[in-house]
ZADREN-812887 format. One record per residue (C-alpha): y, x, z; residue in one letter. Coordinates in steps of 0.02 Angstrom, whole numbers, padded with zeros to 5 digits, always signed. Each point is the difference from the previous one (the first is absolute). Last residue first. Example, Ala and Ser with C-alpha at 12.3 -4.5 7.8 and 13.67 -1.06 7.14 Angstrom:
BEGIN
-00053+00684+00357s;-00172-00069+00033a;
This chain:
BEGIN
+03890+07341-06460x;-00037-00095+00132x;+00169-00059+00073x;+00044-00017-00177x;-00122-00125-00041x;+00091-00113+00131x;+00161-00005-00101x;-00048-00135-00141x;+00033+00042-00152x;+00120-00107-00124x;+00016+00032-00194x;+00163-00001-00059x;+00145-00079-00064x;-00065-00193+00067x;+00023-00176-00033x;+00119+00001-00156x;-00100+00161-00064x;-00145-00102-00033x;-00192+00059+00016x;+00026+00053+00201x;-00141+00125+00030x;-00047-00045+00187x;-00115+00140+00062x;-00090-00088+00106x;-00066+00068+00190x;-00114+00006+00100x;-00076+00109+00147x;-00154+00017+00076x;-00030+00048+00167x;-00086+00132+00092x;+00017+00096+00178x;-00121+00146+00036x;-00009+00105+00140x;-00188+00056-00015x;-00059+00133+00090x;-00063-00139+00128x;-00109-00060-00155x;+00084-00190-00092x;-00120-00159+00027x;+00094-00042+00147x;+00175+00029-00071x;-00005-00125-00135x;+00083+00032-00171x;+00111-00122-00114x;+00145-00019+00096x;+00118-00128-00050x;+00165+00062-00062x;+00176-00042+00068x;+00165+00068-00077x;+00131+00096+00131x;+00168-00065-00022x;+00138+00098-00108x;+00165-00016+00091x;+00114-00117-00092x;+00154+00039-00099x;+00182-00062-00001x;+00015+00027+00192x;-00072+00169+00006x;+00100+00040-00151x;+00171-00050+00080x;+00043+00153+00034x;-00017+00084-00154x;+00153-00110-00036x;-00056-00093-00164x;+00152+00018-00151x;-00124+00094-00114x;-00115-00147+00010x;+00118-00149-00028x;+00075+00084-00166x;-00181+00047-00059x;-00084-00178+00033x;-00152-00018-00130x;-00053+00155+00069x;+00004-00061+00181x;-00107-00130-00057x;-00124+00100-00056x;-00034+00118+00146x;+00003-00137+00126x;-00140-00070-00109x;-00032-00137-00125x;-00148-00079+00024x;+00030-00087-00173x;-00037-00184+00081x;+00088+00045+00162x;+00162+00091-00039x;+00090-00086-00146x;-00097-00163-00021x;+00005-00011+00197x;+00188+00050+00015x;+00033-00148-00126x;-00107-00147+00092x;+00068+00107+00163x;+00207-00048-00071x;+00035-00174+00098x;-00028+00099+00182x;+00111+00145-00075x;-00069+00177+00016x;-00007+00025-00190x;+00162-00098-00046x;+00075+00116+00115x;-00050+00141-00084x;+00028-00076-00175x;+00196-00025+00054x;+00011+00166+00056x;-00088+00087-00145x;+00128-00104-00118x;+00143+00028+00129x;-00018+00225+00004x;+00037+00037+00174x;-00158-00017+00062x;-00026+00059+00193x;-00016-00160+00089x;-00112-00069-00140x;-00137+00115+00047x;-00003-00092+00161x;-00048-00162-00052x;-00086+00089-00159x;-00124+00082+00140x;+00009-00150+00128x;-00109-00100-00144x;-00158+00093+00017x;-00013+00162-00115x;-00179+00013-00086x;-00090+00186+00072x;+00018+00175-00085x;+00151+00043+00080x;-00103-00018+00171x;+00109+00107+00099x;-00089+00126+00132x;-00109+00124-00070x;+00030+00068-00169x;+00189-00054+00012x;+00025+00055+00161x;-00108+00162-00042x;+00122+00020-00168x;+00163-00027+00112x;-00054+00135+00120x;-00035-00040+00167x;+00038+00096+00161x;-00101-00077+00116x;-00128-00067-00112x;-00031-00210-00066x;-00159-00077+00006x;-00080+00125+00142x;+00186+00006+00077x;-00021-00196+00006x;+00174-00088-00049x;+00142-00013+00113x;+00015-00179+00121x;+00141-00090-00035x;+00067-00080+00162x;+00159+00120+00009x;+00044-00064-00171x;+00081+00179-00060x;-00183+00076+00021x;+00004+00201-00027x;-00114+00071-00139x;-00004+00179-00074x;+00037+00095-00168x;-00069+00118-00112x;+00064+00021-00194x;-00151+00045-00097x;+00011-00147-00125x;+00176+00008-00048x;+00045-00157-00041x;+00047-00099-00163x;-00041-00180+00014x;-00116-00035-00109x;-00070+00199-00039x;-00051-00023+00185x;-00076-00163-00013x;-00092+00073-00173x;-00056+00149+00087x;-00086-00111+00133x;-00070-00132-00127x;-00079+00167-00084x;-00054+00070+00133x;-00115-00142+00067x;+00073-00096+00180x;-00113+00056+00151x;-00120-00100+00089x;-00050-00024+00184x;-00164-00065+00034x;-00042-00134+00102x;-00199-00032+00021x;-00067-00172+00022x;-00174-00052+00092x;-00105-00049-00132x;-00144+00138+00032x;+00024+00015+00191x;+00130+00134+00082x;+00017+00124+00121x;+00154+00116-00018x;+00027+00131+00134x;+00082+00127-00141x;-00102+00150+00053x;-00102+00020-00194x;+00070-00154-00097x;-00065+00057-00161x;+00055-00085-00154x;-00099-00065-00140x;+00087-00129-00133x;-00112-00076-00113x;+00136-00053-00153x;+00015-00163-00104x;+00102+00007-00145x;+00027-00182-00078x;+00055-00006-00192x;-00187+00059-00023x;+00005+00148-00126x;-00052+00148+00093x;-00157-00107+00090x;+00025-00052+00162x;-00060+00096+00143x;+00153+00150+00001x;-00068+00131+00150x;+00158+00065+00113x;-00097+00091+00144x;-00002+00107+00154x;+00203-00028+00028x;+00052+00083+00141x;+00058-00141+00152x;+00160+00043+00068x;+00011-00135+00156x;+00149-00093+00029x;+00104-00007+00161x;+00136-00126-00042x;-00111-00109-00106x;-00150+00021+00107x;-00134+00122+00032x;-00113-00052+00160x;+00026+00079+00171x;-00108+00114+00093x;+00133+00119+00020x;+00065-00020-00172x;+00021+00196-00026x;+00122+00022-00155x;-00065+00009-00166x;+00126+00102-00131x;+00120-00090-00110x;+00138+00115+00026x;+00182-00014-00016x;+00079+00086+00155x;-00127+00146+00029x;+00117+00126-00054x;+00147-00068+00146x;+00152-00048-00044x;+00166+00130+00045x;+00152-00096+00060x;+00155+00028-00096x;+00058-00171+00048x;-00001-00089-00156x;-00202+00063+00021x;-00064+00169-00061x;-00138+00056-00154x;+00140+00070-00131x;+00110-00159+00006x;-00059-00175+00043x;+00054-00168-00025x;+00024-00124+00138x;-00066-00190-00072x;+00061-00142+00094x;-00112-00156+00052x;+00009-00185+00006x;+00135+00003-00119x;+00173-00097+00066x;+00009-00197-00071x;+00114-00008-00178x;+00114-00150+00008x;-00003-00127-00126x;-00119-00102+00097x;+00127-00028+00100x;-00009+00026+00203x;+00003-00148+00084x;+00158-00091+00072x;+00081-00004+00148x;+00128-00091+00056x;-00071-00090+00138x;-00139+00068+00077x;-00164-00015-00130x;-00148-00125+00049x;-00156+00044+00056x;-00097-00168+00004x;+00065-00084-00138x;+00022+00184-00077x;-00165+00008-00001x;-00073-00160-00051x;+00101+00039-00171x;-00052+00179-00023x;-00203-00065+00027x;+00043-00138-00093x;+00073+00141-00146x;-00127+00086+00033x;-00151-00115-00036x;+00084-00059-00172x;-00028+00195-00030x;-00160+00054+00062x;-00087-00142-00077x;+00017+00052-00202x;+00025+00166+00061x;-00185+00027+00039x;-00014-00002-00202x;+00072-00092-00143x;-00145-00090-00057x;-00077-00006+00181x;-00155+00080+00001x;+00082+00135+00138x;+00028-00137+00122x;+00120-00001+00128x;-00052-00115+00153x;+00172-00047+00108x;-00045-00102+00169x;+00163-00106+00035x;+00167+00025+00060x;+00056+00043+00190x;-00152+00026+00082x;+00018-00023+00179x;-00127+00103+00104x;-00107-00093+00138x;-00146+00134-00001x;-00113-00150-00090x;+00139+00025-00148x;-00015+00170-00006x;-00201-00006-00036x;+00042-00115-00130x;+00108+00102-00101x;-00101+00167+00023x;-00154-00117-00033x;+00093-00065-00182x;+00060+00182-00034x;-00163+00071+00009x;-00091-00125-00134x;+00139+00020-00110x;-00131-00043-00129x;-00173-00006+00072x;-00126-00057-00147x;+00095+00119-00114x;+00087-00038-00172x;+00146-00075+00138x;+00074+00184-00008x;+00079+00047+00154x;+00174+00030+00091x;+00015-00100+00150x;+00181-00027+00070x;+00043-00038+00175x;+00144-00068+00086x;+00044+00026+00205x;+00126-00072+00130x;-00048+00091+00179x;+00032-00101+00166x;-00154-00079+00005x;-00103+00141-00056x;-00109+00025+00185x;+00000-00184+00038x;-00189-00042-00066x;-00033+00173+00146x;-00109+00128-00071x;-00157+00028+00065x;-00110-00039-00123x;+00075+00146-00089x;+00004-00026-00184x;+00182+00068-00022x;-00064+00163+00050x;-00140+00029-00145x;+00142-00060-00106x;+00104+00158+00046x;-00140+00102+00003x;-00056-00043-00186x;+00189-00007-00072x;-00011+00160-00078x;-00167-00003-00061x;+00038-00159-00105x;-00074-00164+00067x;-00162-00070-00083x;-00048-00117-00099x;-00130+00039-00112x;+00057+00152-00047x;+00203+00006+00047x;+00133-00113+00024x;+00195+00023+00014x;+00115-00009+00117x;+00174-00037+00050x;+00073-00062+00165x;+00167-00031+00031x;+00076+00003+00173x;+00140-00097+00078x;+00054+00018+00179x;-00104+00149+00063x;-00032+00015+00164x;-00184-00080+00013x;-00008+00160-00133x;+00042+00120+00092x;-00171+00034+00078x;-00080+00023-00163x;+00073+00175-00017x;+00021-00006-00205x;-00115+00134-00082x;-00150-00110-00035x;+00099-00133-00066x;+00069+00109-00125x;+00194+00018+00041x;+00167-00058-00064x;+00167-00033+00085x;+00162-00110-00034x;+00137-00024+00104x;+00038-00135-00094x;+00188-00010-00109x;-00068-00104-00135x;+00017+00123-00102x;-00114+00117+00122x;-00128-00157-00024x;-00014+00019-00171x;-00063+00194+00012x;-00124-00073+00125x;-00066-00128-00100x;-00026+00134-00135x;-00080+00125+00111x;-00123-00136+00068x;-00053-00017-00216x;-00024+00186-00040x;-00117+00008+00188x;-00069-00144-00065x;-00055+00071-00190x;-00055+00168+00101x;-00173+00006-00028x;-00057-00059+00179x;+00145-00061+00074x;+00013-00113+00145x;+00201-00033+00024x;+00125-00016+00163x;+00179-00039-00054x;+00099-00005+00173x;+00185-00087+00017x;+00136+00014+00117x;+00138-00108-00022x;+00068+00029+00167x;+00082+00167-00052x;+00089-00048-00160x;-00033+00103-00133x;+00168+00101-00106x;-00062+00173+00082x;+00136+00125-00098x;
């Protein structure tokens, strides 16, 4: 049942570039559905900028990238805002917020956030709390700012928006619907008895019509070379990575940055699997319950999928959990002790405790579902898309240069690094972490 009141309309519009934004808009969003909003989320780039003189309250979230630069998917959305000729009235009626995320170790920390803020104020918009700037130095992370700015941000609000009479906001007791729900497949055919396709599943090159490879339309690259350049016993293991990029459109420079998508290793994948007890070959398909949600990449995630390519491809079980995982992870714990530790986890007062747990060990999704086995065998598979995050594409800087390269050669390189962290205490760590882009070469 739709609890949001109409009127209360509210937009979440983030710039993105690893993902950490995207993670953070969701959040505000998910908050603002208890608050009764009617609540949606886009990149900047996919939002249809002509609404937004329409909207009543929008909140803007972005990060910073390079040397301060605006994420790719927020490039033609800014590129609009700085029309000269723009009206000074054409925000007037729109309430906004915005929230940097950065790291103040560079020379332009939340340098895109602080133009976005003040490019909206010279279009006559009405911010409605001050200019947030996250900072990953920060002791205790981003969150440190996020959260006082929230709850002003929650506070201005619902000043501005209030509630009818009567009605309250939704607890946080109560479990939100999944974003998505998971159809399972029998013999090859949809709940319907449809028959799927052969080709369904692929990761084949499609024609790009001129166009260059991007996240949603990725380009296959073979793999011309994995060459180790440190020495066997260096704790770092730097690799020469060759691919050839034959028909792909790219043009690039050498330090222009290259995207690659990577793949979880085996064993971290058979471990998840073990973890929670699924069958790994059982198929399934995707349909949005939030009507907003947008369904994953079919080059990140096939159509059908089994569980194993999911968990190969799509969830990043290897990565740290943010603080929404034990909120939500809580929801489903029936045991008190893991409850109570849960909820101490995604607490405000408990991130000294979830860092020392989490952070400092680089404990993994993985992990900490191991340390929780009554919370993790009572997860709806449902709910997995919520509990873990998509795995983001890593950046590498190319190494090679096009010009000096023969017209029979299509070659892309980059190095790649990585530590293996060997954790000396058991306290801080069971096992030895590996990173996951390795495995995309392997």
């Amino acid at each position: 049942m739709d609890r949001t009141v109409p009127e209360r309309r509210l937009v979440v519009l983030y710039g993105s570039q690893t993902g950490t934004a995207q993670e953070v808009a969701e959040h505000i969003a998910r908050t603002a559905r208890r608050a009764l909003f009617n609540t949606r989320v886009f990149a900047m780039d996919n939002y249809n900028i002509a609404d937004l003189i329409t909207e009543p309250l929008v909140v803007f979230v972005c990060s910073t990238t390079g040397q301060g630069e605006e994420p790719d998917n927020m490039k033609t959305f800014w590129k609009f805002l700085l029309r000269k000729n723009l009206p000074v009235t054409s925000l007037a009626a729109v309430k906004f917020a915005v929230l940097g995320l950065g790291d103040s170790s560079y020379q332009k920390f939340n340098y895109v956030a602080k133009k976005l803020y003040r490019r909206l104020l010279q279009l006559g918009g009405n911010p409605i709390t001050s200019l947030g700037l996250a900072d990953d130095q920060h002791d205790l992370g981003p969150d440190a700012v996020i959260d006082p700015w929230l709850v002003t941000l929650w506070d201005r609000a619902m000043v501005f928006f209030p509630l009818p009479n009567g009605v309250q906001v939704i607890s946080d007791d109560i479990l939100l619907p999944p974003k998505f729900k998971m159809t399972f497949l029998d013999n090859g055919t949809t709940a319907k008895g449809k028959e799927l396709p052969e080709s369904y599943g692929q990761s084949t090159n499609v024609d790009l019509a001129g166009e260059k490879p991007s996240q949603t339309h990725p380009f296959y690259a073979p793999l011309l070379g994995n060459e180790r350049v440190t020495a066997a016993g260096h704790f770092q293991d730097v690799r020469l990575v060759r691919l050839d990029i034959s028909g792909s459109n790219i043009e690039y420079q050498p330090g222009d940055v290259v995207y690659v998508q990577p793949r979880n290793v085996p064993d971290a994948v058979d471990d998840f699997i073990a973890c929670l007890g699924l069958d790994p070959d059982l198929q399934f398909t995707l349909e949005p319950v939030d009507p907003d949600a947008v369904l994953p990449p079919v080059s990140q995630l096939p159509v059908p999928c089994t569980i194993r390519e999911c968990v190969e491809r799509y969830w990043d079980v290897q990565s740290i959990p943010r603080r929404y995982f034990f909120e939500l992870l809580a929801h489903f714990a029936s045991n008190e002790l893991e409850k109570e530790k849960l909820q101490e986890f995604s607490s405000a007062e408990g991130q000294q405790e979830l860092y020392s747990y989490c952070n400092r060990p680089r404990r993994s999704i993985v992990e900490v579902l191991q340390d929780f086995p009554y919370a993790r065998r009572e997860i709806p598979l449902d709910y997995l898309f919520d509990l873990i995050p998509a795995m983001r594409p890593r950046a590498f800087s190319i190494a090679s240069c096009q010009q000096v390269l023969t017209v029979a050669e299509h070659r892309l390189v980059f190095f790649c690094t990585y530590i293996v962290a060997i954790s000396y205490s058991l306290v801080l760590s069971k096992t030895p972490h590996l990173g996951i882009a390795p495995a995309a070469y392997g």
